[in-house]
C-alpha angles and dihedrals in degrees: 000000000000107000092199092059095079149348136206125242125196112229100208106047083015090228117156136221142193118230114266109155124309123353133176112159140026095259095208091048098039093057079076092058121118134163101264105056136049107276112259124212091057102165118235108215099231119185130202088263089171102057078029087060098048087055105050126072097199147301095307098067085050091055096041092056093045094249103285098148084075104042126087095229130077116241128001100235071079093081126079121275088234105112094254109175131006101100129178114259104210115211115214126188099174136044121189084006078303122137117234121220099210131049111269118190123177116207097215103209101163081087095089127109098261087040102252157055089282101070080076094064102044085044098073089035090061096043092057081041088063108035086051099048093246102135100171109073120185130192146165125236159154084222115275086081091041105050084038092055092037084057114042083044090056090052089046098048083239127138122242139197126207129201113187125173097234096250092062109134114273098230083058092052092041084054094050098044089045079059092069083238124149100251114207111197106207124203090229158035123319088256085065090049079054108054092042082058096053093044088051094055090049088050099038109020108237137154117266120216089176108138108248097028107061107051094211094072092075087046086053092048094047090074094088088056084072100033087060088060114052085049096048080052098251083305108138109227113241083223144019120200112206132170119230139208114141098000107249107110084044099057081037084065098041086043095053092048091048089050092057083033091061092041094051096242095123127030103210141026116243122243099265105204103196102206121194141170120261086219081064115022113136098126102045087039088056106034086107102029129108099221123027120240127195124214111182116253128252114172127126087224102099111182094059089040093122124151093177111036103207101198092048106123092046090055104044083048093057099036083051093049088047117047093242131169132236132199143183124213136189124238092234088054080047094054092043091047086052090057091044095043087052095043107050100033109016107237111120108209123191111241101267084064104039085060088080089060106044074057088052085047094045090054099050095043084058097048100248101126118089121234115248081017118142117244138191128186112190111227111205112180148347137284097232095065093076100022079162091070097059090034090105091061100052121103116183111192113225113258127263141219107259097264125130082214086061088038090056094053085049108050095045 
């Protein structure tokens, strides 16, 4: 690894350092870490954007060389051959056979191989994997991490292990054990997957994959920050939605924007909304408080049921630099936007998803957003990861003797 390529900031003392093995925390910060609060001392991946800058002549030669120069591996052969990345971004102009009167795109992100946001993510963990002879990866996870991890390892010959609290979604631990992964069932919540995790890297000596640890996950994440905008045309979006559970994709996006934003490729920063669900609410609850408080989550969005969010000081950090917006939903408004979302454009999110969009709805249904404004709600993963969770909405008519009489009775 080229140790001048990048360094790692801590974004809590601020202190840098250069690249030497294997490095998760900040190991000053993290001597401060407890059970009850988000971890301190998370590392922020900086590159050299000034030398960077005089190089490039634009975004162009970062695209055309697959974006390397920001990326903390050497050489991209080192990904997996999966497709990772590179997903559609769908354009909208009407809702309910309604016009809009702004411009809505949804980055639908549940088109990767693993079938969501996090492959991203995995992606970029395997590759330095690779590239650094660490072939057991470990992670924690409600199951988009998981069955990413599980899948990118498994493309990669690669062996993966996998912590789930034991309520995870089936369709996430089919996923995981079709793998060919090592599934771990925990008696408890994903915080307790996480700290077993943990526990397993410092006695085995395994990588860990786990957000919020490994500072690579946000680098990997921060793709779809570029990707945004060579499909928007170089045109930088008014507003981002994004779903939030831990923080991590959040501070990617902002990442990836900063990145373009240090290099002068882009003049401004988007308006990032971080929607969560008030079932699970404790980063967007404390982003302005003093001291953090945990309530314990309830959603049946999984994948953002999060008590501890691990990311969070990164992400407040960002959202405050930023300007950014933050929102809370109800899982009611999540469940309607999922039934919305299906109807009108045919992509079917799971809920942790679809809670981008019921802030996109929110919003529109306050007014806030501008006519003729440019808007992006960040699709994660896909509905048929948690088919439980929209079980309750389904009405499935009996079934009828083969007669166009009976057809007719149906149908109207």
């Amino acid at each position: 690894m080229n140790s001048s390529k990048f360094i790692y900031r801590c974004t809590d003392c601020g202190k840098e350092y250069t690249p030497n093995g294997v490095m998760y925390l900040c190991p000053t910060c993290s001597k401060e870490n407890t059970s009850t609060n988000p971890p301190k001392g998370v590392l922020k991946v900086v590159y050299d954007y000034h030398s960077l800058g005089k190089k490039l002549s634009g975004f162009y030669e970062l695209r055309q060389n697959d974006f390397i120069s920001l990326l903390p591996i050497e050489n991209t052969d080192s990904l997996p051959v999966l497709r990772v990345g590179k997903t559609p971004l769908y354009s909208f102009d009407k809702l309910e056979g309604k016009p809009l009167p702004f411009q809505l795109h949804l980055k639908d992100d549940s088109q990767n191989p693993t079938f969501s946001f996090k492959d991203r993510a995995s992606a970029l963990v395997s590759a330095y994997a690779k590239e650094n002879r660490l072939n057991t990866i470990v992670a924690a996870s409600t199951g988009n991490a998981g069955s990413s991890l599980a899948g990118m390892c498994a493309a990669q010959a690669q062996k993966a292990i996998i912590m789930v609290p034991e309520t995870a979604p089936l369709a996430k631990l089919t996923q995981i054990i079709m793998y060919g992964a090592t599934i771990v069932p925990v008696k408890g919540t994903y915080d307790e997957a996480f700290d077993l995790s943990v526990k397993a890297t410092e006695e085995f000596g395994w990588y860990n994959r786990n957000t919020a640890f490994n500072p690579f996950t946000i680098e990997g994440k921060k793709t779809v920050s570029f990707e945004l905008i060579e499909q928007l045309k170089f045109k930088t979006p008014h507003r981002i939605f994004v779903p939030v559970g831990d923080g991590v994709i959040i501070s990617g996006v902002y990442k990836g924007f900063e990145d373009l934003l240090l290099l002068n490729l882009i003049d401004r920063m988007p308006t990032i909304v971080a929607v969560q669900s008030k079932g699970s609410d404790n980063l967007v609850r404390n982003i302005n408080q003093k001291e953090f408080k945990i309530v314990p989550s309830t959603t049946m969005a999984d994948s953002i049921s999060v008590d501890i969010p691990r990311n969070f000081y990164m992400a407040q950090q960002f959202i405050q630099k930023y300007n950014g917006e933050i929102l809370i939903v109800t899982d009611e408004e999540i469940m309607n936007a999922s039934a919305v979302l299906s109807r009108n454009t045919g992509i079917f999110s799971e809920p942790a998803a679809t809670t981008a969009f019921a802030g996109m709805l929110s919003y529109q249904k306050s007014g806030k957003i501008i006519d003729g404004s440019n808007n992006v709600v960040l699709l994660t993963g896909s509905g048929l990861k948690d088919l439980k969770s929209v079980s309750s909405m389904l009405k499935i008519p009996e079934s009828i003797h083969p007669s166009i009489d009976n057809l007719k009775k149906l149908i109207s």
